[in-house]
C-alpha positions as CSV (number, residue, x, y, z in Angstrom):
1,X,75.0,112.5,96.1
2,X,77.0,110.4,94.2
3,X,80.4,108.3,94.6
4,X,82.7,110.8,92.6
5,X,81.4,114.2,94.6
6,X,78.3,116.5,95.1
7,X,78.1,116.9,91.7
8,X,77.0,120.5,89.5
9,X,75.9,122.9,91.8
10,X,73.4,125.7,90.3
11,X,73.1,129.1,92.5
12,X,70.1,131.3,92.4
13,X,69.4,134.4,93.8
14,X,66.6,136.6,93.9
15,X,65.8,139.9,96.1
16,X,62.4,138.3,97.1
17,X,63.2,135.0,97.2
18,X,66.7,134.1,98.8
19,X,69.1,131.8,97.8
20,X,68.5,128.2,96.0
21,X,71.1,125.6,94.7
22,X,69.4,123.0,92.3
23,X,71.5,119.8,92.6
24,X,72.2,117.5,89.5
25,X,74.1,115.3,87.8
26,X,73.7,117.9,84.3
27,X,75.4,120.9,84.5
28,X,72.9,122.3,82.4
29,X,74.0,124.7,79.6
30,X,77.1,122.7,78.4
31,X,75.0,119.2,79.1
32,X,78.0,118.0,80.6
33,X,77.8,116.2,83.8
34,X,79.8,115.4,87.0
35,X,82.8,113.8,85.0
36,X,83.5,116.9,83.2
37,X,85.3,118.5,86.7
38,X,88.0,116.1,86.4
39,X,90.4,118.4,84.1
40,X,89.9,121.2,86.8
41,X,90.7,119.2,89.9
42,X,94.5,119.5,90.6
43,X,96.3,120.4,94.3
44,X,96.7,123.8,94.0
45,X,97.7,125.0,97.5
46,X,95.8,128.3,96.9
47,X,93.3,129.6,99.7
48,X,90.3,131.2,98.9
49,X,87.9,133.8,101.8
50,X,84.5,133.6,100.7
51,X,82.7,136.6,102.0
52,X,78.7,135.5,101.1
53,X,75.4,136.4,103.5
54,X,73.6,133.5,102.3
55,X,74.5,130.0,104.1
56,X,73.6,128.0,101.2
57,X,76.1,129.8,98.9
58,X,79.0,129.3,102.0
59,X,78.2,125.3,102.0
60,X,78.2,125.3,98.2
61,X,81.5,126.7,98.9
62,X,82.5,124.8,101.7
63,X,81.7,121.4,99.8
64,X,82.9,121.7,96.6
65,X,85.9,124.1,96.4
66,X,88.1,121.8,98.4
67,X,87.0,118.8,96.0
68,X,88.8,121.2,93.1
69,X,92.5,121.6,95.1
70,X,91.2,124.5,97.2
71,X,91.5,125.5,101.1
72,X,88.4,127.9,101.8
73,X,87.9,129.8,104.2
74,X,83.6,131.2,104.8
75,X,82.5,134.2,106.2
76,X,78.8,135.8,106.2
77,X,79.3,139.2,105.9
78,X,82.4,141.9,104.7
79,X,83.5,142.6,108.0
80,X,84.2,138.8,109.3
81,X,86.1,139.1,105.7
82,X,88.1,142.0,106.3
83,X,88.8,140.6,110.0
84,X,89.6,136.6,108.4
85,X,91.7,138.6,105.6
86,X,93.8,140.8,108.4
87,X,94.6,137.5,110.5
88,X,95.3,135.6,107.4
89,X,97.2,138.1,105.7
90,X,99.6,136.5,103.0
91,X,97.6,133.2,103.4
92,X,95.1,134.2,101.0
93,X,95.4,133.8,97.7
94,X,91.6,135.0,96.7
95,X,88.6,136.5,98.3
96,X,85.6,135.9,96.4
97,X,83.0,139.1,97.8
98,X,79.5,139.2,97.2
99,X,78.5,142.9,96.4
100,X,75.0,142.7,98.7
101,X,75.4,141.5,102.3
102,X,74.6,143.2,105.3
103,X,76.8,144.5,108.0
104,X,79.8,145.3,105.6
105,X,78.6,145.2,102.0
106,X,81.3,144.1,99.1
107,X,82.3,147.3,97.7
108,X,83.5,148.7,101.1
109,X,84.8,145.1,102.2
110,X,87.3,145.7,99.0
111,X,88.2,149.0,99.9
112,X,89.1,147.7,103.4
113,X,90.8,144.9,102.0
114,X,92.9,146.7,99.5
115,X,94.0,149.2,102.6
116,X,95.6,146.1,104.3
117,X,97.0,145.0,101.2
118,X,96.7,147.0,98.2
119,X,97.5,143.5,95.9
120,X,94.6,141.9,97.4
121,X,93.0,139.7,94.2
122,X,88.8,140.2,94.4
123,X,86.4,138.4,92.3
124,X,83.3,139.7,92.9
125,X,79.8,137.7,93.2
126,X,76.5,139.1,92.6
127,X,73.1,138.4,91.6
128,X,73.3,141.9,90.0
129,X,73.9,142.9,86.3
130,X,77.6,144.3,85.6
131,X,76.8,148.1,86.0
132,X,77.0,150.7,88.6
133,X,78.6,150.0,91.8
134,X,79.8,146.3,90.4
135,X,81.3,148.2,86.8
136,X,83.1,150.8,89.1
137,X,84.5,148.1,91.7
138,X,86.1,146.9,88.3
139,X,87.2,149.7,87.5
140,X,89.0,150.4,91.1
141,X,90.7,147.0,90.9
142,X,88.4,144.0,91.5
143,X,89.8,141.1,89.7
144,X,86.7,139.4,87.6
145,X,83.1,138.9,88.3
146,X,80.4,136.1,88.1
147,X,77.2,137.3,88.3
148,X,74.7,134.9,90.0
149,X,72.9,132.4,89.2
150,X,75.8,130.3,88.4
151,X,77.3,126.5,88.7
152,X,79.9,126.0,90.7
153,X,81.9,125.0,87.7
154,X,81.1,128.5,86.2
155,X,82.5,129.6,89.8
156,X,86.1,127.2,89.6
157,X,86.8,128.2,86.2
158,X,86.5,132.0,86.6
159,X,88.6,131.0,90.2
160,X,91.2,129.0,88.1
161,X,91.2,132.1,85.4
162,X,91.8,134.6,88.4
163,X,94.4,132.6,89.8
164,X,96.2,131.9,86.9
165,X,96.2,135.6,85.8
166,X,98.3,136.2,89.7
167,X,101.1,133.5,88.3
168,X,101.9,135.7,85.5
């Protein structure tokens, strides 16, 4: 850990394997480090769900969205979601869905969501390619994707894109 935050946040995700979160200064691809987040950190006021089965993807979450301006809000499974979302509704500003948990998975936790509130704004998260089932949630409405592994900066700037797109 180090005095300015957590620092990048890597999320991997395999069928057989579970989740894993490598910590590091580097972000890796960009070879930009912890100093880089600055420009994205700004009060925003927005509240983001995130829907995820795996704990260490919620306390990724948990940790470092709030360091970036944002209120969030973890569930482990679609139906805590749609439940969270129906309480909350007009509080939330984003639900970030991943397409494989049990219980309720994503795709029906959007269609549950988007009977509540048909402007609901999902960005989907997956370890899975962009095809099939996560292609056609697209196509009904889901706002974006980021497909897993990813940083957490990959994750705040496809947020950031997402909510900016609801401004205009």
């Amino acid at each position: 850990m180090t005095e300015t935050g957590w620092g990048p946040m890597g999320i991997e995700s395999s069928s057989d394997r579970g989740e894993s979160v490598p910590w590091g200064r580097d972000s890796g691809a960009d070879g930009k480090g912890l100093d880089d987040r600055a420009p994205m950190r700004r009060p925003s006021g927005w509240r983001l769900l995130v829907a995820d089965d795996e704990a260490i993807v919620r306390e990724a979450a948990r940790v470092i969205l709030p360091e970036l301006g944002y209120e969030v809000i973890c569930v482990g499974d679609g139906r805590e979601a749609v439940e969270r979302y129906r309480e909350c509704r007009g509080e939330i500003d984003l639900v970030i869905v991943d397409l494989t948990m049990p219980v309720m998975g994503g795709a029906e936790c959007f269609r549950a969501l988007r009977e509540i509130d048909p402007g609901v704004r999902v960005l989907l998260s997956t370890g899975h390619a962009l095809e099939g089932e996560a292609r056609t949630l697209l196509r009904e409405g889901v706002v974006g994707f980021v497909q897993k592994p990813y940083t957490m900066r990959q994750l705040a700037v496809k947020v950031r894109e997402v909510l900016a797109s609801a401004k205009d």
